[in-house]
Backbone bond lengths (Angstrom), bond angles and torsions (degrees), N, CA, C in turn:
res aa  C-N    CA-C-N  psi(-1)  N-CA   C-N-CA  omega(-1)  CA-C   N-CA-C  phi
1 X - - - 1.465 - - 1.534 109.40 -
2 X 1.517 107.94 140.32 1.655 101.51 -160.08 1.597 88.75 -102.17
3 X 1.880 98.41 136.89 1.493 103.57 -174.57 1.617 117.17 -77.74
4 X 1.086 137.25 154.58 1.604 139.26 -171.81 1.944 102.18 -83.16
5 X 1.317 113.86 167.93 1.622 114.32 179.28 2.046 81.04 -78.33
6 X 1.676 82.73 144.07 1.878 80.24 155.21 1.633 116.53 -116.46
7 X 1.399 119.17 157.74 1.329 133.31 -147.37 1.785 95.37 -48.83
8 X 1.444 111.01 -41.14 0.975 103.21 -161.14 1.521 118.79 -97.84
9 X 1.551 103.92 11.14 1.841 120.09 155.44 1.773 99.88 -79.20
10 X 1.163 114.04 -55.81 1.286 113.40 -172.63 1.676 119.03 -49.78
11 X 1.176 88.03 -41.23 2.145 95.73 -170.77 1.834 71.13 -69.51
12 X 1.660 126.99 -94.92 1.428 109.83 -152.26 1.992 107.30 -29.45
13 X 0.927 143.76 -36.39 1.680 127.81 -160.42 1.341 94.95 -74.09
14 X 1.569 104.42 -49.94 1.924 98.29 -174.59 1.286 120.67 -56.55
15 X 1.466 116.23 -32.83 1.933 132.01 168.05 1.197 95.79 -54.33
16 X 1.203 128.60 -83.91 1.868 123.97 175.78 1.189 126.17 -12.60
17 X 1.625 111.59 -75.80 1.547 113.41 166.05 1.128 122.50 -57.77
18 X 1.132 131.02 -37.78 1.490 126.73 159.45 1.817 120.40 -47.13
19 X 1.045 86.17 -20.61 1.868 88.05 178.42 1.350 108.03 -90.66
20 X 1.238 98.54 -43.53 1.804 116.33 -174.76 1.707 103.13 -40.72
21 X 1.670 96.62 -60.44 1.348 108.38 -152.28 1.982 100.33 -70.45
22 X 1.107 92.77 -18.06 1.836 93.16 172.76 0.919 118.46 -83.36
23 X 1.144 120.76 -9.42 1.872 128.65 177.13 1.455 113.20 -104.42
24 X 1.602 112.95 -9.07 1.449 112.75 158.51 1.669 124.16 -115.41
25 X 1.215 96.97 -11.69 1.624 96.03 171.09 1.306 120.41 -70.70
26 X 1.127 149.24 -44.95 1.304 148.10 150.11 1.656 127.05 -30.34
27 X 1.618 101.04 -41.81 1.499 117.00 156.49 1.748 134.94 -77.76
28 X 1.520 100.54 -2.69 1.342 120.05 166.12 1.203 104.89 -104.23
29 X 1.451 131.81 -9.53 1.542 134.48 -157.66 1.547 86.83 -85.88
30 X 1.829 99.89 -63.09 1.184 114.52 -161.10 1.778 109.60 -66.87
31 X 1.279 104.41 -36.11 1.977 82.04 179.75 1.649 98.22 -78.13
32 X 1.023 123.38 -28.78 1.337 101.44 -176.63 1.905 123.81 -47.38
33 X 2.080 88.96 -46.56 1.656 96.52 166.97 1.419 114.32 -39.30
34 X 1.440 119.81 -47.67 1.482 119.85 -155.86 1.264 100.23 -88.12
35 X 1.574 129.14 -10.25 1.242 78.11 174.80 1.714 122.47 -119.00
36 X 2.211 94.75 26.67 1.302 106.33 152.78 1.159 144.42 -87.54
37 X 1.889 86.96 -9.21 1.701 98.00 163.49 1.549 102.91 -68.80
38 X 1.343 125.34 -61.58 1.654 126.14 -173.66 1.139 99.52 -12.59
39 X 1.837 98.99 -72.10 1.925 116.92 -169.30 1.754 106.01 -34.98
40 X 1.081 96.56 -64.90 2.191 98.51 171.01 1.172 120.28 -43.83
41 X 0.998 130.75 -63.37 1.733 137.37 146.73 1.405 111.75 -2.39
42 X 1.421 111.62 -66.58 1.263 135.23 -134.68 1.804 85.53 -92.30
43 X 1.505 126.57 -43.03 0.938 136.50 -169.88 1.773 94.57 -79.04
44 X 1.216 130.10 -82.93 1.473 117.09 179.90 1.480 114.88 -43.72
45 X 1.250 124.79 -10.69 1.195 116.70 155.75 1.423 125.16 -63.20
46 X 0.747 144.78 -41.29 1.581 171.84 167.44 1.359 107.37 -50.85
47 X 1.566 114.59 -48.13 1.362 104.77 177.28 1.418 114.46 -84.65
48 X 1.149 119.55 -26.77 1.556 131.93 172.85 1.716 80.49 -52.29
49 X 1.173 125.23 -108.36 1.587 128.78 -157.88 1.354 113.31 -22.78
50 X 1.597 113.79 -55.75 1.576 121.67 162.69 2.100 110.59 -16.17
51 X 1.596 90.32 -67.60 1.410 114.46 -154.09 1.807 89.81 -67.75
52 X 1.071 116.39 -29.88 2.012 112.89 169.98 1.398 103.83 -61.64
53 X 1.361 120.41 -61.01 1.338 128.95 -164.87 1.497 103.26 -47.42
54 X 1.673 108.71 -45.34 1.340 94.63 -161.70 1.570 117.90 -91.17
55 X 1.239 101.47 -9.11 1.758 111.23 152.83 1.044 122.36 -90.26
56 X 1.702 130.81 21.78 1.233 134.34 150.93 1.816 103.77 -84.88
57 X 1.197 108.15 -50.54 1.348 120.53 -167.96 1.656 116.12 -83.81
58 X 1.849 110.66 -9.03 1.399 106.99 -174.35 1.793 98.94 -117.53
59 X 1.588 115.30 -11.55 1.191 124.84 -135.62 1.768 121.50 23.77
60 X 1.322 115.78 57.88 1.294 132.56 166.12 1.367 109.41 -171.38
61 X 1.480 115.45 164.41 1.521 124.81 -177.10 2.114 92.56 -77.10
62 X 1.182 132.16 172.18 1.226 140.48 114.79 1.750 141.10 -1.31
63 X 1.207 122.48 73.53 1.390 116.59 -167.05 2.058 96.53 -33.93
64 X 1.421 102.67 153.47 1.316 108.43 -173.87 1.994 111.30 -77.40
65 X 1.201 95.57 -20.11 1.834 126.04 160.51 1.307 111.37 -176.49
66 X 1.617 86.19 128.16 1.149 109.90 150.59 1.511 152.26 -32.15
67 X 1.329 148.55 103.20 2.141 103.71 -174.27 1.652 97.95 65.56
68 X 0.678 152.51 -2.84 1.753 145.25 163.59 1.534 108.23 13.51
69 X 0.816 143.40 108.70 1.584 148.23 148.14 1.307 128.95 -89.07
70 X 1.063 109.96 113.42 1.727 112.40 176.87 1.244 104.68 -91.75
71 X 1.639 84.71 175.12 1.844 104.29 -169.25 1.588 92.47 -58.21
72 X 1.696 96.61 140.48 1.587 115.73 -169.25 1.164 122.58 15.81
73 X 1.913 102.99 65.59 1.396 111.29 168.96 1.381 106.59 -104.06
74 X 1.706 120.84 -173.19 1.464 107.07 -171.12 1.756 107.87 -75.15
75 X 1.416 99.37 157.42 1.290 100.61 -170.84 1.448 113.45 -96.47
76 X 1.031 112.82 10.13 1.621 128.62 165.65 1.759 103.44 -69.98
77 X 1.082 118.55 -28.98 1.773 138.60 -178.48 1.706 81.46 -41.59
78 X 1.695 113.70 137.43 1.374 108.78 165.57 1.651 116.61 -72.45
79 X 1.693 113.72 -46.90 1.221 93.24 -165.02 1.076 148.99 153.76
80 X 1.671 99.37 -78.29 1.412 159.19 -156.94 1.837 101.87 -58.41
81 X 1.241 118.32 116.46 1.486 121.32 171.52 1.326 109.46 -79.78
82 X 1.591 110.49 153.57 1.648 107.24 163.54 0.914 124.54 -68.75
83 X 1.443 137.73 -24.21 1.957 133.11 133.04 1.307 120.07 -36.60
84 X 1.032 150.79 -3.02 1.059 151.85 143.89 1.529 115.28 -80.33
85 X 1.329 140.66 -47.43 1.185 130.03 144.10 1.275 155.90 -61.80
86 X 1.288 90.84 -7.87 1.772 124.15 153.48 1.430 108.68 -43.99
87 X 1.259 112.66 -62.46 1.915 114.97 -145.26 0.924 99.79 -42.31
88 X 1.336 137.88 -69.60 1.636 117.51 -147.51 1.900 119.57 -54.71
89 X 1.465 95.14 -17.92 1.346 100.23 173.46 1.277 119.59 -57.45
90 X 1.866 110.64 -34.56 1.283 103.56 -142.28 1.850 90.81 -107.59
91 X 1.266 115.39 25.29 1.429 137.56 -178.90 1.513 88.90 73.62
92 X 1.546 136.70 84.39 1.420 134.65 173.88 1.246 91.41 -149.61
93 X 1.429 121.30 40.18 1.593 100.60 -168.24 1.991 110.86 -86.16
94 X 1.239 101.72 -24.53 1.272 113.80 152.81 1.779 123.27 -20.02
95 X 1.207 95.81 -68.23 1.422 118.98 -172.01 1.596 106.24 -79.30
96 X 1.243 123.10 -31.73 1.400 129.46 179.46 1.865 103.44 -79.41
97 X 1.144 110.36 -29.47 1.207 101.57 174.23 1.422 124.98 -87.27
98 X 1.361 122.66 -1.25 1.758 136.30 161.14 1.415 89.67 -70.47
99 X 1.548 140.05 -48.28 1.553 118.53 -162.10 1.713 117.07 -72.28
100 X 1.321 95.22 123.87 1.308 96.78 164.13 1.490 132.78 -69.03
101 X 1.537 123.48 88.33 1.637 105.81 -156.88 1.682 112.31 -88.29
102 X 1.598 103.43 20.10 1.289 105.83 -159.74 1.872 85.89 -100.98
103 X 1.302 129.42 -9.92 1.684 126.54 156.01 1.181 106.00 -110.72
104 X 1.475 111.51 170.16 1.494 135.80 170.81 1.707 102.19 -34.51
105 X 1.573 101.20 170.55 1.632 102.71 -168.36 1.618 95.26 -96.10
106 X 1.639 112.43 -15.30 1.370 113.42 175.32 1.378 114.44 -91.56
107 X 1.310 131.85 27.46 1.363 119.81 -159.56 1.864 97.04 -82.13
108 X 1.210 121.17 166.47 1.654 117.31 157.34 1.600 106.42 -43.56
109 X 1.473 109.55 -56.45 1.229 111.88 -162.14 1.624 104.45 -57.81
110 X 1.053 140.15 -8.33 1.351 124.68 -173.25 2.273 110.67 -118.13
111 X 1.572 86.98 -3.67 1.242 95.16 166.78 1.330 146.78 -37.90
112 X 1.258 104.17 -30.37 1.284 130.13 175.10 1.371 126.11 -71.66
113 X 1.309 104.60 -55.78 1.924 128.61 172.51 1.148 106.09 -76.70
114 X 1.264 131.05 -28.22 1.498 135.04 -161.25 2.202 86.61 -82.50
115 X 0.895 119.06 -37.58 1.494 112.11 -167.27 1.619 101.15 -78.00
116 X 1.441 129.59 -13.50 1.534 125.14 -177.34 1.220 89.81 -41.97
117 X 1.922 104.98 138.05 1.217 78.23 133.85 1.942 129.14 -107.64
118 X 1.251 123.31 -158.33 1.099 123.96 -169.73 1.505 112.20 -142.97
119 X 1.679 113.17 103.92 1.245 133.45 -170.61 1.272 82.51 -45.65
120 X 1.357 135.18 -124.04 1.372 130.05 -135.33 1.987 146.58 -66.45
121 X 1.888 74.31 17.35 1.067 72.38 167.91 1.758 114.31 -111.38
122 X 1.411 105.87 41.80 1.543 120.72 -175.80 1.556 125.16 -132.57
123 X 1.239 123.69 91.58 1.436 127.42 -164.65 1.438 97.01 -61.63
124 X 1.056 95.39 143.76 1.413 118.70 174.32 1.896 137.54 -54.72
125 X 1.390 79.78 -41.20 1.564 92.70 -176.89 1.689 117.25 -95.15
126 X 1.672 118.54 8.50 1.016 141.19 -166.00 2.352 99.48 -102.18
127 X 1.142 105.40 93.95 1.289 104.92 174.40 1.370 121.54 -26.51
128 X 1.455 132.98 150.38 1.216 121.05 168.00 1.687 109.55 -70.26
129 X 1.008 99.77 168.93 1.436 116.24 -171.58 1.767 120.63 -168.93
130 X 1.323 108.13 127.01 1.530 118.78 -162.14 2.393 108.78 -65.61
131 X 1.023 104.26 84.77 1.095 106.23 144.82 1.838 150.50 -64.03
132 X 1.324 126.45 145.17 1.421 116.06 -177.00 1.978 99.11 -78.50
133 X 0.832 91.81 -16.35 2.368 98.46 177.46 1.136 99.23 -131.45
134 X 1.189 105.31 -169.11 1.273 125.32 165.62 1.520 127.13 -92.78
135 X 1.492 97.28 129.14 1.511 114.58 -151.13 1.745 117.04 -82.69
136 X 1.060 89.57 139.64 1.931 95.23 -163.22 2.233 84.94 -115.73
137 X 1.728 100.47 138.86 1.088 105.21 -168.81 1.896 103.62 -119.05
138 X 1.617 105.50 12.13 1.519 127.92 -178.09 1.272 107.21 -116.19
139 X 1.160 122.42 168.89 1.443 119.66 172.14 1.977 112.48 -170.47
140 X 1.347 111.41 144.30 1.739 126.29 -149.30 1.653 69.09 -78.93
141 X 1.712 98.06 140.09 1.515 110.27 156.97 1.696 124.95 -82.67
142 X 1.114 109.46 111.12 1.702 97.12 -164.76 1.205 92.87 -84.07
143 X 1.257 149.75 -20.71 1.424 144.56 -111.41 1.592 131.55 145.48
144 X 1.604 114.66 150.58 1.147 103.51 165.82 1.636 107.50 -121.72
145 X 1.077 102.21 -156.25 2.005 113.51 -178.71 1.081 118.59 174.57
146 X 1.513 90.77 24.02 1.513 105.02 167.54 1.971 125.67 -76.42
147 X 1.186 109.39 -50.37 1.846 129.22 -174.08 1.585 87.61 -112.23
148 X 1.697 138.24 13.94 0.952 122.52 -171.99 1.726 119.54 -163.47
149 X 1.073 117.97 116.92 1.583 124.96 -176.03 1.918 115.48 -90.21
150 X 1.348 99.47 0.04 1.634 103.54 -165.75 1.539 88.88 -148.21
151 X 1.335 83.98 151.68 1.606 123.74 178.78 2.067 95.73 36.88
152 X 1.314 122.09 67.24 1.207 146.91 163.26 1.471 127.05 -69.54
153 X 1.731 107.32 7.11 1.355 120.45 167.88 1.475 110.92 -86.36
154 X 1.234 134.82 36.57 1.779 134.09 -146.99 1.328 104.69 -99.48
155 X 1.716 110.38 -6.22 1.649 99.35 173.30 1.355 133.33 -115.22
156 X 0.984 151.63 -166.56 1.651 142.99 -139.16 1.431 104.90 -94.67
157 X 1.575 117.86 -8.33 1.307 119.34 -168.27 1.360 118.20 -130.49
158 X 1.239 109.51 83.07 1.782 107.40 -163.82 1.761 108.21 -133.06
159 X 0.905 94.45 151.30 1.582 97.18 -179.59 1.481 138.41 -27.42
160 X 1.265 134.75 113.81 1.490 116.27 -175.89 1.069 123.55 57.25
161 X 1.332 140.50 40.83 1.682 139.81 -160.49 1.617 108.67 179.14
162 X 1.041 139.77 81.75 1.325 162.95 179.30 1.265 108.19 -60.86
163 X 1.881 140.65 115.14 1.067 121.92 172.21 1.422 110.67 -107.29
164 X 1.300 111.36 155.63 1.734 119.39 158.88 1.717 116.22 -65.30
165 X 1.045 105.11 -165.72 1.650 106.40 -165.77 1.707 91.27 -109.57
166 X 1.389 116.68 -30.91 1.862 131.49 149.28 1.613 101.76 -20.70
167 X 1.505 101.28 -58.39 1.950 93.51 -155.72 1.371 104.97 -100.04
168 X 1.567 128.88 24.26 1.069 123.31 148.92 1.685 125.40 -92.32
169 X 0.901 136.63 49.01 1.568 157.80 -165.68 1.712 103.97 -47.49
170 X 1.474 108.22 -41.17 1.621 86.42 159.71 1.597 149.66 -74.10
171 X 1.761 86.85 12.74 1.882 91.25 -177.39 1.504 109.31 114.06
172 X 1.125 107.38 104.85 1.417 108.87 159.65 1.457 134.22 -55.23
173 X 1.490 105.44 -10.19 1.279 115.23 -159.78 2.077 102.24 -107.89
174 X 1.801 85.47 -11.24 1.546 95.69 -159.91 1.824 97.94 -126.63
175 X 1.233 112.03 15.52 1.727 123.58 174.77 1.417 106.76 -113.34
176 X 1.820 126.98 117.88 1.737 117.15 161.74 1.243 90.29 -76.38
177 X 1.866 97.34 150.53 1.532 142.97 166.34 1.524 91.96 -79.70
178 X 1.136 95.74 -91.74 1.714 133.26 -169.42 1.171 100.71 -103.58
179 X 1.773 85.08 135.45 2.053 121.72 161.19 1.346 112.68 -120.90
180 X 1.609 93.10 166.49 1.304 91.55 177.62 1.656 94.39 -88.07
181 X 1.339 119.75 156.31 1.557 138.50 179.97 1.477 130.56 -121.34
182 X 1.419 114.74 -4.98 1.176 143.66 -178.68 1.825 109.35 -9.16
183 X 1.400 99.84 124.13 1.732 97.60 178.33 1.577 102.69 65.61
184 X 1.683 133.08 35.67 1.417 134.66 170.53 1.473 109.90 -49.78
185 X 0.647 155.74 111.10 2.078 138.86 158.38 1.736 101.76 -20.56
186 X 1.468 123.80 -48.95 1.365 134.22 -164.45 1.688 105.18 -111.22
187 X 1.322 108.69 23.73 1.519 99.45 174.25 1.556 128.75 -78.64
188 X 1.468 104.13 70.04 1.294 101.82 -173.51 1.745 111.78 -140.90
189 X 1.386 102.97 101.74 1.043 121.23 -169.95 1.905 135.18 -11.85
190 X 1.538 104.60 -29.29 1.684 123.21 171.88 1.695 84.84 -88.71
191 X 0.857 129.96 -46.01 1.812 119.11 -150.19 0.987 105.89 -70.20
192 X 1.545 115.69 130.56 1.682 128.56 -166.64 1.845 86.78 -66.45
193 X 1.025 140.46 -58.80 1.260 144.19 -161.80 1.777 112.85 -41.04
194 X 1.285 115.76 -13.24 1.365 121.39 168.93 1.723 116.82 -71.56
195 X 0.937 109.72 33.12 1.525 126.72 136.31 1.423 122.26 -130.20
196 X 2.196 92.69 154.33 1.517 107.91 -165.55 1.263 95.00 -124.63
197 X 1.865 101.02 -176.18 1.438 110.72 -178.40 1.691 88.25 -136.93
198 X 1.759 114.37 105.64 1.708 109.46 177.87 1.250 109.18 -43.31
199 X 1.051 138.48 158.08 1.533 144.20 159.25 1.728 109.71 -134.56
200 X 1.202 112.65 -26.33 1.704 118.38 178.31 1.410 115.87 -115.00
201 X 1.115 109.35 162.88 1.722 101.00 151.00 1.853 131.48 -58.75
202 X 1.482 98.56 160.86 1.387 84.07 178.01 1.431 147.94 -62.11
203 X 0.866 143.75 111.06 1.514 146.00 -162.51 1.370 117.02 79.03
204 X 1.514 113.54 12.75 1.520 142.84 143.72 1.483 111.42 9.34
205 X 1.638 138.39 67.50 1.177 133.63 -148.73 2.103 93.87 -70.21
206 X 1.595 112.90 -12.68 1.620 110.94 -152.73 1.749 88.05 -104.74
207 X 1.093 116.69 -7.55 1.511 92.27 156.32 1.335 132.05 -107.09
208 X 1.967 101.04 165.41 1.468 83.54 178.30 1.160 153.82 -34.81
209 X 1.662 123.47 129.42 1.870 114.64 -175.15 1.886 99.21 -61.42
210 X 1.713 109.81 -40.08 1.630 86.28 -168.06 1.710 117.93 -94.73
211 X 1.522 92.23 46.42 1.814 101.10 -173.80 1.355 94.95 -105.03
212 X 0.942 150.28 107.83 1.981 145.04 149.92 1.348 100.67 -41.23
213 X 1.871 94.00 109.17 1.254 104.31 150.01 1.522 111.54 -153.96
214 X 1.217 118.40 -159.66 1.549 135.00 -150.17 1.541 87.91 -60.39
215 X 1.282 151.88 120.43 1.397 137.34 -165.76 1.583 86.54 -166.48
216 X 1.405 102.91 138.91 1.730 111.62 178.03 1.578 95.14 -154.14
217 X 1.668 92.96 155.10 2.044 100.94 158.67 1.450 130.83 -107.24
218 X 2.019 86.80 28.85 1.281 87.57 167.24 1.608 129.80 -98.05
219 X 1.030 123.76 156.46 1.893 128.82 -178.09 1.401 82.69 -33.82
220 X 1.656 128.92 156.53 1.101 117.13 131.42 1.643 126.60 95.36
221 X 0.930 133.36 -43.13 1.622 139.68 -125.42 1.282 121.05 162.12
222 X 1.134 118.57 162.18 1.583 119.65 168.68 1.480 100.06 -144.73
223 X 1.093 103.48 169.23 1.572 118.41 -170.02 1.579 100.59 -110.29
224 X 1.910 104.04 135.94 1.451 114.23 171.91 1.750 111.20 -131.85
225 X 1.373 109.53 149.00 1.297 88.06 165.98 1.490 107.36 -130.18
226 X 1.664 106.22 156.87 1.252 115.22 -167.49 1.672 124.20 -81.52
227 X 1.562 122.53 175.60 1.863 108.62 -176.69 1.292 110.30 -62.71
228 X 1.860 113.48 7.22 1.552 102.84 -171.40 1.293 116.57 -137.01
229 X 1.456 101.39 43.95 0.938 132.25 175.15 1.874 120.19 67.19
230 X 1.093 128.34 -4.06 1.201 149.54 149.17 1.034 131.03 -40.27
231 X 1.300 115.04 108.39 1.759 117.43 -177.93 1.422 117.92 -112.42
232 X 1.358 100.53 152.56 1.651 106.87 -164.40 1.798 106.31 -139.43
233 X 0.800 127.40 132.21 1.725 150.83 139.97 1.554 100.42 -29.35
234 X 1.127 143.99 82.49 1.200 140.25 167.23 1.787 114.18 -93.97
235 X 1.685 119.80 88.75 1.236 120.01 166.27 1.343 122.55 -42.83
236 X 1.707 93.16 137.40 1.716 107.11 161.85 1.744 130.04 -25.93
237 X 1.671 90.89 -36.03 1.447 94.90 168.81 1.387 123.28 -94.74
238 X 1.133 115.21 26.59 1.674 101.70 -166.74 2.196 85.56 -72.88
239 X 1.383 88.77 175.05 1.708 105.44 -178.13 1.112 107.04 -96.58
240 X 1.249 107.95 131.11 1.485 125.62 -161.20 1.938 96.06 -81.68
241 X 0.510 133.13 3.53 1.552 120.63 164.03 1.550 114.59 -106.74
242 X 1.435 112.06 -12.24 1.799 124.19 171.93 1.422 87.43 -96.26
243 X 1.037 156.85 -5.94 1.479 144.93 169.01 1.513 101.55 -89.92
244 X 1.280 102.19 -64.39 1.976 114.75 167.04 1.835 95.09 -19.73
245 X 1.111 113.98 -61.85 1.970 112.83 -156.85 1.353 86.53 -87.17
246 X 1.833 155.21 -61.36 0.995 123.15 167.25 1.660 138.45 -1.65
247 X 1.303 104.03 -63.13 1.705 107.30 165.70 1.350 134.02 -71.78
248 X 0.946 94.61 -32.52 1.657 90.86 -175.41 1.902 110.57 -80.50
249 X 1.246 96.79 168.78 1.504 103.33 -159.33 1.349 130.31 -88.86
250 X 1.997 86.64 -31.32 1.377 99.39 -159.75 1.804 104.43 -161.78
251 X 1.284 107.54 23.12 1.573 114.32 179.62 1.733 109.75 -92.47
252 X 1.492 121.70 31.87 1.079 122.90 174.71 1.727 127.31 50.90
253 X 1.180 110.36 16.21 1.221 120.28 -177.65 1.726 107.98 -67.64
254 X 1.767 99.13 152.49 1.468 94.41 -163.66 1.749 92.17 -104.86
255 X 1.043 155.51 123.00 1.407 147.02 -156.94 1.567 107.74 -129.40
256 X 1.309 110.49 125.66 1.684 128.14 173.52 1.398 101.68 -119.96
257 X 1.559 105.24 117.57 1.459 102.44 173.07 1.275 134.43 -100.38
């Protein structure tokens, strides 16, 4: 006669698995993280190559916006982000060709395209979250303000002004393009406003929440990639004055990373 589990075999198996599953959930937590950081990686990778292509084909990067509009400037101002002039690079040419760039990036008429959204320009491990467009989770470095209170336009992505790969003199290999921007106020992929100026370290809990900066949901770090298409893991601790020369373009800085 086959014997039954007794109550008090059963409670020990459920104690077991209950232990089990705490000693692997954290280890399913964690590769899962890694391998949505990869996916991020894999995505600023893309725009790095994008951003070659289109200084093969423009001989310059992307003005960082277009038409620039400031707070309650005219609204005739186009706008226009360098993610938005990206797409065709990033095989979106589809979608780049619905925008009308001949109006504002807010016009009705661009309402429509402006809400795509756009797989890679969306890290993975970053919750969804309700945007008025479509939401960009990177953002063009205009600048820092870190070692500097003046002339804070020092990085590759600044308003109305397009550079060659010429007027980056500190290294393509040693200048960020692209950050991660996570939770921007303006993270939205058409909106010229998807460029920042660093002012903290990364993931900087003491600066402002509604300032765009280097901000990720990853452990640790956030991911950047460089004018040469190169992406890097940049820790919470990196030194804020070797991050300071990271951005900028052309202030002769000597950089060890």
């Amino acid at each position: 006669m086959r014997r039954g589990w007794t109550l008090v075999e059963m409670i020990v198996v459920i104690a077991i698995t209950g232990i089990l599953m705490s000693l692997l959930l954290p280890a399913i937590q964690t590769a899962r993280e890694s391998a949505r950081r990869m996916n991020c990686e894999s995505n600023l990778r893309q725009i790095g190559l994008g951003l070659q292509n289109y200084h093969a084909a423009h001989r310059s990067l992307p003005p960082g916006c277009l038409e620039w509009r400031p707070f309650r400037g005219s609204p005739a101002r186009k706008h226009f982000a360098w993610s938005a002039m990206l797409l065709p690079y990033l095989e979106q040419a589809n979608l780049h060709a619905r925008i009308n760039f001949g109006v504002p990036y807010d016009s009705p008429i661009n309402a429509e395209a402006a809400k795509v959204p756009v797989a890679i320009y969306l890290c993975p491990s970053v919750p969804e979250r309700k945007t008025m467009r479509g939401r960009t989770d990177y953002g063009g470095l205009y600048g820092q303000r870190i070692t500097t209170r003046t002339e804070t336009n020092n990085g590759v992505f600044i308003y109305d002004e397009a550079f060659s790969f010429r007027d980056i003199t500190d290294g393509l290999t040693t200048t960020m393009a692209v950050a991660e921007d996570v939770g921007s106020p303006d993270g939205e992929w058409i909106n010229g406003n998807n460029v920042f100026e660093q002012s903290g370290g990364i993931n900087d809990p003491r600066v402002w929440k509604g300032d765009n900066e280097i901000r990720s949901k990853h452990r640790g770090g956030a991911v950047v990639v460089f004018c040469c298409a190169r992406t890097k893991f940049l820790s919470n601790s990196t030194d804020r004055g070797v991050l300071a020369a990271l951005i900028t373009r052309a202030s002769g800085d000597l950089v060890h990373e």
